[in-house]
N, C-alpha and C positions, 0 to 999 in steps of 0.2 A: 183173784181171791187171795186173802191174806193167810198163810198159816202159822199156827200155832202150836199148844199142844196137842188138839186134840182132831182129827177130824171126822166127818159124817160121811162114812162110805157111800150111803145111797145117792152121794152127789157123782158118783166117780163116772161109768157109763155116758151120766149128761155132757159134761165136763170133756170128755176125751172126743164124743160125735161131734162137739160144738166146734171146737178148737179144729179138727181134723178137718171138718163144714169149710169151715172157715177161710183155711188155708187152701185148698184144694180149688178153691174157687179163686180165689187169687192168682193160681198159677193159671187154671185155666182162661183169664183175660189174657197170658202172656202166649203162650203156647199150648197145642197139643198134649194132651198127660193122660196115660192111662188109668186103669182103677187103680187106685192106691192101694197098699195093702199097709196093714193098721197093726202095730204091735202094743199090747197093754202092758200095763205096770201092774204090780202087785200094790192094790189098795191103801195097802199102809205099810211102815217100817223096810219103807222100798231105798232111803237114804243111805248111801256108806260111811258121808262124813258131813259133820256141821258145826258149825262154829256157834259158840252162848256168851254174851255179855255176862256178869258175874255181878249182884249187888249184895251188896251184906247191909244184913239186917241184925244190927245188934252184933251178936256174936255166930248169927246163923246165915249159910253161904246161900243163896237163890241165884238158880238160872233165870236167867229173861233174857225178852229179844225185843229191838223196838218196831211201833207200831207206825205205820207212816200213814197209811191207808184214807184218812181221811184230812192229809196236810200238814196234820200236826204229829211231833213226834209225841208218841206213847210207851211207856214200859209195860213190858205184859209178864207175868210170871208166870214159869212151866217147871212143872213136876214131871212133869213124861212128855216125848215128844216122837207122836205118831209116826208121824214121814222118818224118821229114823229108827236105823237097825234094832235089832232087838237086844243084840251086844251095846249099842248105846244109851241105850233106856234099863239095861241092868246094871250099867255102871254109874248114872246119873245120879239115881239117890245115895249110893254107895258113897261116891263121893265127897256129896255136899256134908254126907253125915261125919267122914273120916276127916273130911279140911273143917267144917264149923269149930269154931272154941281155939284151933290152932293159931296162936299168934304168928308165928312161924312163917306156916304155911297159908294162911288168909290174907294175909296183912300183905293191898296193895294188889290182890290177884285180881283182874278186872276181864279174864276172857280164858275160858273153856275149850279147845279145841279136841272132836273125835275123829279119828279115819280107822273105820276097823273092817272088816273083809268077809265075805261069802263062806270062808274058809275058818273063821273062827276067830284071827286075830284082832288085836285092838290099840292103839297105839291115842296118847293120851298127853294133849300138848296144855299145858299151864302155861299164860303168859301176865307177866306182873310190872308194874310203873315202880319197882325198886329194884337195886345189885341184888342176885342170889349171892349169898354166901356159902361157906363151907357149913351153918349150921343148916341152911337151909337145903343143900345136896342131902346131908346124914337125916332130917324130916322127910324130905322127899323119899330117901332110899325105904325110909319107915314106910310110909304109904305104899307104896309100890308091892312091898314085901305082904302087905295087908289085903290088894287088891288080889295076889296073886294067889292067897290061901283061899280065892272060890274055886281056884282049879281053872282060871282060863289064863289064855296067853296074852298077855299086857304089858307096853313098855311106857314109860314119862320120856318126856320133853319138858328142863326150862326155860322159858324164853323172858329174857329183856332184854334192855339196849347192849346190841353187841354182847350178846350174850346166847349161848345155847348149850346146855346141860342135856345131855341124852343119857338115858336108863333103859331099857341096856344098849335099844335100837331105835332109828329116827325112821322105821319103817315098817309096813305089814305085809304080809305075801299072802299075794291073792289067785285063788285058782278057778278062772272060767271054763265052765263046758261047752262048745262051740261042736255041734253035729257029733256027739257023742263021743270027743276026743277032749282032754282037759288040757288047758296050758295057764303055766305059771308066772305070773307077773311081780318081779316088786312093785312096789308104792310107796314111796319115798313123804315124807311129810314136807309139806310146804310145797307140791309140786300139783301139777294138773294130774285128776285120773276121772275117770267116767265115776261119775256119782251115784248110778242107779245099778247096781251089778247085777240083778236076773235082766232087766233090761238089755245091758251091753253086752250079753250071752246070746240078745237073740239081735242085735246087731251085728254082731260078728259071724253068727250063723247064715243073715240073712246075704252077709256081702261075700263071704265066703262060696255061698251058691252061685250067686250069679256070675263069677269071675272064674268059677268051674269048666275049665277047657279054654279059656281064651289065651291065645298064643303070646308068646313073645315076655318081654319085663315090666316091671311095677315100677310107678316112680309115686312115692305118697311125700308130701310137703308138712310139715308139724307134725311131725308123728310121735311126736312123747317119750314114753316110754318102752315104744315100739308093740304099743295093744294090738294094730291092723295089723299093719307091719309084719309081726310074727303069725297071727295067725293067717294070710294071704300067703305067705311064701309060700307052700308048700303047690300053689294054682300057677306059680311065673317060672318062668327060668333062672329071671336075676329081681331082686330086689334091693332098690337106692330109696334109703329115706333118710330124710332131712331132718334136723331140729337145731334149734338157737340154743336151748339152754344147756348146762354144762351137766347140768346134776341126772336130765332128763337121757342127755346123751349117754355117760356112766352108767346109767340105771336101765337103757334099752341093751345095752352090749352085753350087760350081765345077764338080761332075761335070752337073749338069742343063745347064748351058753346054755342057759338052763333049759332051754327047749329044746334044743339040739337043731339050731337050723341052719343051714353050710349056705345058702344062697341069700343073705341076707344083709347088705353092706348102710349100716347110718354114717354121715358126714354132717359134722356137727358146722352148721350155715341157714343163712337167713332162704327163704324163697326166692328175697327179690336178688341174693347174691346167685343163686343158683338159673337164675335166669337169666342172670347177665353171661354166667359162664354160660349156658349153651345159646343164648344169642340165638333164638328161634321163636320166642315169645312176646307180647307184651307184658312189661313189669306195672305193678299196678305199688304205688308209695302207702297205700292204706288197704286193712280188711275191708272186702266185701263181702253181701249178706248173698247168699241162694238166688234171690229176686232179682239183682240185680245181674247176675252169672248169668239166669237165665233168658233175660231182657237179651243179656249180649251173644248166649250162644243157640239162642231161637233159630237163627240167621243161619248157621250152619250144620248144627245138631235137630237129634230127634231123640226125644226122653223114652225108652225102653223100658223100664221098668222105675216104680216109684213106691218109698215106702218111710212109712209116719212110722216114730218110735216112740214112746209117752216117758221119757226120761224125767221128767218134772210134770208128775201129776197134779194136777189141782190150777194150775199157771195156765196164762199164755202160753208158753213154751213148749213147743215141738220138734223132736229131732227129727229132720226130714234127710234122706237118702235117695239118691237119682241116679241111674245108667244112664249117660248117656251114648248116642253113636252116631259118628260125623255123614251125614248125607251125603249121598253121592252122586 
């Protein structure tokens, strides 16, 4: 299913049985699986962040996204855009209305980016195919100063070639509830974060529980920002987590500070680096999908518990989660 701006909730229920159907049955040609357990999405404005193609018309700014859906590329224009927050769909029009007519700030802007948070914030990236100049910071600082008189928390980003103006902050801080304890995450712009946030609340709830009491230390591979990471610690004795990126790595050290958590060590490296150092594994040179994990660890594992996340409503796409536990 293709979305757009708007969508028909009474599709949602079907959509998440089918998908869930679907895959469940998939796994069970490979292996053994117990009942899954099925986590929903909130219906609509379930997005944190999205990205808009930018056309101007005339002197007037429109959102659109393209339409592939049937082979051919299409432009679709959106005024409000469902799957996203509701801090995103109240700055949308706000926007187009404050940049339309601006030479300044129009001229040349060809993409929209929002990442705003469960928590209130909203961080708001402009990128354009010309140099920002110094008139174009003192425009921008105008807007900003505009969006901020609704009384919410809003920062700019300008982006072009080699180029990046931040207003005031390149980031949102985000606070999930995880089994009725909250922990604080940045979110750094331009970096990977969970897209769906009541979703990722109850993912984190969900892996949280089942690692309740199990002995000994965590080792998590790509951990970001350190989302699992910080909220598992509190279940291991020690926790090692890895990540390649630099920004990601920065960004998880500052949240283990801010949560206060002493057993929790990130070492910024690849996976396949870290497997060569403990030299107890096979290293695999490309990602692999779930299906393919579980083709390979059928053979020696047995799936304990199984559970669907609806991270991206409406799609294909399902965030699937497995325990598994090595037979003996």
């Amino acid at each position: 299913m293709t979305l757009f701006g708007t969508i028909d909730t009474s599709l949602y229920e079907e959509q998440i049985r089918e998908k869930v159907d679907t895959l469940a049955a998939e796994m069970r040609n490979i292996l053994s699986i117990p009942e899954p357990e099925v986590y929903t999405s909130d219906p609509v404005h379930y997005r944190m962040r999205a990205e808009f193609l930018i056309f101007h018309e005339g002197e007037r700014l429109r959102f659109c996204m393209t339409d592939v859906s049937d082979g051919e590329k299409k432009r679709v224009f959106i005024d409000h855009f469902d799957p996203g927050s509701e801090l995103m769909n109240f700055f949308m029009p706000l926007l187009a209305d404050l940049i339309s007519g601006n030479p300044i700030l129009q001229k040349r802007l060809f993409d929209i980016d929002f990442l705003t948070s469960l928590s209130g914030q909203t961080l708001i990236t402009l990128t354009y195919h010309k140099k920002l100049t110094g008139e174009w910071e003192s425009q921008a600082r105008d807007l900003l100063m505009k969006l901020r008189e609704t009384g919410k928390h809003v920062n700019i980003i300008g982006r072009a070639a080699k180029q990046k103006i931040v207003m005031d902050e390149d980031f949102v801080w985000e606070t999930l509830k995880v089994n009725g304890k909250e922990f604080h995450y940045q979110q750094i712009d331009n970096s990977f974060t969970q897209p769906n946030g009541h979703v990722a609340e109850k993912m984190l709830s969900w892996v949280q529980n089942v690692t309740r009491g199990m002995p000994g230390d965590l080792l998590e591979l790509y951990c970001g920002n350190g989302n699992f990471s910080i909220a598992l610690a509190e279940n291991f004795e020690k926790v090692l987590a890895t990540e390649i990126s630099k920004t990601s790595v920065k960004s998880a050290q500052l949240n283990i500070a801010r949560n206060n958590v002493a057993n929790l060590k990130i070492l910024r490296m690849s996976a396949e680096e870290l497997t060569e150092a403990m030299n107890k594994v096979r290293s695999f040179s490309n990602p692999v999908t779930l299906m393919d994990n579980l083709r390979m660890l059928a053979e020696t594992h047995r799936v304990e518990k199984l559970a669907f996340f609806d991270q991206f409503p409406y799609t294909p796409h399902v965030e699937t989660v497995v325990l598994l536990s090595r037979e003996k």
